[in-house]
C-alpha positions in Angstrom: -46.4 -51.0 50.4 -45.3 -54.9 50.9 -42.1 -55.3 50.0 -41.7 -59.4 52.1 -43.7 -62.4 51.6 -42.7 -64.9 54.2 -44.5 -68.2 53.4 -44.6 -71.7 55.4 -46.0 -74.5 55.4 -45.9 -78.3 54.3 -45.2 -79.1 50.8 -47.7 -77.8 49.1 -45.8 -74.6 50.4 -42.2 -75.2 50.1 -40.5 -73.8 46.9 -37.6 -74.8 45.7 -39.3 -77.9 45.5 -40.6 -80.7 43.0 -43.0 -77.5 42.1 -43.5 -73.7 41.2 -45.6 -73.3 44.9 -48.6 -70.9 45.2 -45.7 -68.0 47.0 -43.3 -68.5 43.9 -46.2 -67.8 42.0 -47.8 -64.8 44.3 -44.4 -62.9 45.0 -43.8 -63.0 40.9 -47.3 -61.4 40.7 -46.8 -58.7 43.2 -43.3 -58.2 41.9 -41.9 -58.9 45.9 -39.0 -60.9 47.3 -40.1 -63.8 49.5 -38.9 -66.0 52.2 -39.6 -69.4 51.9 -40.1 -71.6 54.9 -42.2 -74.5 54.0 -41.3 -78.1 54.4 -42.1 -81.0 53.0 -44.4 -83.1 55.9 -43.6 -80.2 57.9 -46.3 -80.1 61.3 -48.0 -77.2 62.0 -45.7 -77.0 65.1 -42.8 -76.0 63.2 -44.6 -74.2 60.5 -45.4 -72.1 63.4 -42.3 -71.9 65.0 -40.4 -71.0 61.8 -43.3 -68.5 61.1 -42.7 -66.8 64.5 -38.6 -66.6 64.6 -37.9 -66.2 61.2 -40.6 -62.9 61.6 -39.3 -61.8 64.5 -35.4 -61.7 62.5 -37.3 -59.6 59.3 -38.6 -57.1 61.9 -35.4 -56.2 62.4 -34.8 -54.7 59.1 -38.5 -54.6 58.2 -41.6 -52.5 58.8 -44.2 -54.6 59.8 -46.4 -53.1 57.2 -44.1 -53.7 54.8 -44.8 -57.8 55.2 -47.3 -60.2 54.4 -47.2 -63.7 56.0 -49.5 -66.3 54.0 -49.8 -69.7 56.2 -51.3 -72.9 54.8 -51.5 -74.9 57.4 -50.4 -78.9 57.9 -52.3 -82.1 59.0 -53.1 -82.2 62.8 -52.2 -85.6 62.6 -48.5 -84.4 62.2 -46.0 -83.6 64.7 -42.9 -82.9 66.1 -40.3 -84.5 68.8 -37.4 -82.0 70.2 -34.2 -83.1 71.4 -31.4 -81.0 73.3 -29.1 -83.9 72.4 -28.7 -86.0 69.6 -31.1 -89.3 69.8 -29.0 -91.1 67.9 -30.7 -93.8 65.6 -33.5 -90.9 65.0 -31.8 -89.2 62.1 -33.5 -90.0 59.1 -37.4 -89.4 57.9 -39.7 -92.4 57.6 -40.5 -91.8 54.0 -37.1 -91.2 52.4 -33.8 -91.9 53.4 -32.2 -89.3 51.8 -34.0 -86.6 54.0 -32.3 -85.0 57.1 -34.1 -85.4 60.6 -33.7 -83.1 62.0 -34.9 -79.8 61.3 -33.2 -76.4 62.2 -35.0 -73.6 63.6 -32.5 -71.7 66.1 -29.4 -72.6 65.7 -28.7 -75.7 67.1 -32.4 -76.9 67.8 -32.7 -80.4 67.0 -36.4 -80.8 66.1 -37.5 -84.0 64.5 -40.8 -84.8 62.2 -43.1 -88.0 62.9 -45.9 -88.8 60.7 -48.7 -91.7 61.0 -47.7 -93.3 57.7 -44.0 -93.7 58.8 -42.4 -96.6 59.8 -39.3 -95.0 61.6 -38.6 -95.7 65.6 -40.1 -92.6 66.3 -43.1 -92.2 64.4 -44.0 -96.0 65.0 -43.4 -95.4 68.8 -45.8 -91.7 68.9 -48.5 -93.4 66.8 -48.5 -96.2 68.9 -48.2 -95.3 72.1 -49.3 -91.5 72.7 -50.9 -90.0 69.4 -54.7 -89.0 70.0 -56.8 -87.4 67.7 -58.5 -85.0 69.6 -55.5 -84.1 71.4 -53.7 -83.6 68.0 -56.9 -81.0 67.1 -56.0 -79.3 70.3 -52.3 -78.8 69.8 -52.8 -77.3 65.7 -55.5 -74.8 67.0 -52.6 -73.5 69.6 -50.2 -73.5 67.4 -52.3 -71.4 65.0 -53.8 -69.3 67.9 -49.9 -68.5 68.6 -49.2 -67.5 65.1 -52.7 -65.4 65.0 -52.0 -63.6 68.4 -47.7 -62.6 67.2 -48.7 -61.7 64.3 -51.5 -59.4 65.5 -49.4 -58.1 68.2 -46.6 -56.7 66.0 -49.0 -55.3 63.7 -47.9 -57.5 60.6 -50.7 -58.6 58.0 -51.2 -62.0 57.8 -53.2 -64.5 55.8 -54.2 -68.4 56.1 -55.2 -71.4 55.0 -55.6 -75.2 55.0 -53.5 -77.2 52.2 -56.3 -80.0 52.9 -59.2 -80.5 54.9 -57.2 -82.8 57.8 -56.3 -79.3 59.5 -58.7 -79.7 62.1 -60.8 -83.2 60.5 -63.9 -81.5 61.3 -65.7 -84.7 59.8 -64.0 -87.2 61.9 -66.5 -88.3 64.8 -65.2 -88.8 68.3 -66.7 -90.5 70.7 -68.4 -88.0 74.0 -69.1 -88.2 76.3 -67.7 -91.1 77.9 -69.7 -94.6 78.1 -72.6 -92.8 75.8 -73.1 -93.8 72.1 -73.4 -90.0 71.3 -70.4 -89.1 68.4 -69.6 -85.2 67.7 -67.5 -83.7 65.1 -64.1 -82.8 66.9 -64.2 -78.9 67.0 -67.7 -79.4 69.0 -65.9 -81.1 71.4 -65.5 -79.3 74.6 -62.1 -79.5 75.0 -61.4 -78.3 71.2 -64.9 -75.6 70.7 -63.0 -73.2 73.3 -59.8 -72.9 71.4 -61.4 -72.8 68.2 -63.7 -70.2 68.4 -61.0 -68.0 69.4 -59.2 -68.3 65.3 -59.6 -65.0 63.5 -61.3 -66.8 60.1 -61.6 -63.1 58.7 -57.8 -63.9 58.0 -58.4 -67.3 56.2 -59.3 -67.6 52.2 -62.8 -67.7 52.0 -62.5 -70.5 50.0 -61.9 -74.7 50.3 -58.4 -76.0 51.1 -55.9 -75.6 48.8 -56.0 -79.1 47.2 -59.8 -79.5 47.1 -60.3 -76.6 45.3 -58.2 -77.7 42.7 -59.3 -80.5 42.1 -62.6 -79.2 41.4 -61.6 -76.1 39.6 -58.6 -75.9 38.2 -59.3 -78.1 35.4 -55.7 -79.8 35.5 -54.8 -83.3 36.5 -51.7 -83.9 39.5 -48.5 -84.3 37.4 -48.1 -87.2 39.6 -50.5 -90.1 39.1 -51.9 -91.3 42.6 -49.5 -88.5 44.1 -51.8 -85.3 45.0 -49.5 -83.0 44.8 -50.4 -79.8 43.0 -47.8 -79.0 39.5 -46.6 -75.7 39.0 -49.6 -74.7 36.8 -52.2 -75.8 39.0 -50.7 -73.7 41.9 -50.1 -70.8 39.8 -54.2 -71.1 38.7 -55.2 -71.5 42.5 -53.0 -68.1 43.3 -54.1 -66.4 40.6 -58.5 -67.4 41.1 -57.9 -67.7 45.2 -55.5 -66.1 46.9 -54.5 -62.2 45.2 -58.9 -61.7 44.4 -59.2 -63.1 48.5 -55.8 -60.5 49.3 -57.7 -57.4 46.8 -61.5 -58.0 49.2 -59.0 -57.8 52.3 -56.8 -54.9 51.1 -53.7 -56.8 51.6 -52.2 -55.5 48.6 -53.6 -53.2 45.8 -54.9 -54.7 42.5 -53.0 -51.3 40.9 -49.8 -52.6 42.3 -49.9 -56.3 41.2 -47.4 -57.1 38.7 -48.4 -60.1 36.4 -44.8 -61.0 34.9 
């Protein structure tokens, strides 16, 4: 019987937060504790990191089978710079000034976010300088291959999926081969199809990303105008019409154990 949700991802993940996130609401309606690791702009490089050491610590008091990991993934577009010493001018986010940079995974690990829409030193000098888009693809299927192949190996139940559809921008064209006029969608590209074919999709919600499906479903508007955020309510729909029917069809957890406070 699960007795552990352990959850990560970007905002539409993290919880305590702005919002009541899709975990709050699943580990209230299977009547589990839950460890929250999602972050807001977090990169799919440290959702996966957190994902695999904070796992690794719960083993140790845990029965694999007694823990369900539920991943929705970041942009590929973001990423991560680590330090072993302090950068200096590099400490605060380029979207709020209030927000630390940087992140703590083991102990001391400095680990600091970039984003494109940023406008601190680092982002502006990453985006600039050595940001490419298929090579951003690349680096979000390893780090989900990674996550895929611990989990599996330990023998802990997993699920995932995509908080929007800029996980892998299967619908942005690049430009191959070289010198041709030919355009591909990115996962057909030969340097991304390899890696991508390898991802387990049995283990993903058989549905559309997390905020596309609310918008066309859940019937509620963003509490935030022009901010697309999901509220409390809309993530506590999508749990309840998405992600327990998806973990019922898997047998992740037993619709005569779910306990709908």
């Amino acid at each position: 019987m699960t007795k552990l949700l352990i959850s990560a991802g970007c905002s539409f993940t993290q919880f305590p937060g702005g919002h009541k996130t899709w975990p709050y609401h699943l580990s209230r309606a299977m009547g589990i504790e839950a460890l929250y690791l999602g972050h807001g702009a977090g990169s799919n490089g440290i959702i996966s990191k957190k994902t695999i050491f904070n796992t690794l610590e719960t083993l140790k008091n845990y029965n694999p089978k007694d823990i369900l990991v539920g991943i929705m993934w970041s942009g590929c577009h973001r990423d991560e710079y680590y330090f072993d010493r302090d950068p200096g001018k590099f400490h605060k986010m380029g979207y709020r000034d209030n927000d630390s940079n940087p992140l703590r995974i083991v102990n001391d690990s400095n680990y600091y976010l970039v984003n494109d829409h940023w406008d601190d030193p680092l982002s502006s000098s990453f985006y600039n300088n050595f940001y490419d888009h298929v090579g951003s693809v690349i680096s979000t299927i390893e780090h989900i291959l990674n996550v895929q192949w611990f989990l599996k190996s330990h023998g802990v139940p997993y699920f995932m999926t995509e908080y929007f559809s800029d996980v892998f921008n299967k619908n942005i064209k690049t430009r191959y081969p070289k010198n041709t006029d030919q355009h591909i969608d990115v996962v057909d590209h030969p340097d991304v199809k390899y890696l991508y074919d390898l991802i387990d999709f049995d283990n993903w919600i058989d549905a559309e990303d997390c905020q596309s499906w609310i918008i066309k479903y859940s019937g509620l508007p963003f509490p935030v105008e022009n901010d697309p955020h999901p509220g409390s309510a809309q993530h506590k729909i999508y749990t309840e019409q998405v992600i327990i029917p998806f973990l019922i069809r898997k047998k992740l957890w037993q619709q005569s154990e779910i306990n709908n406070p």
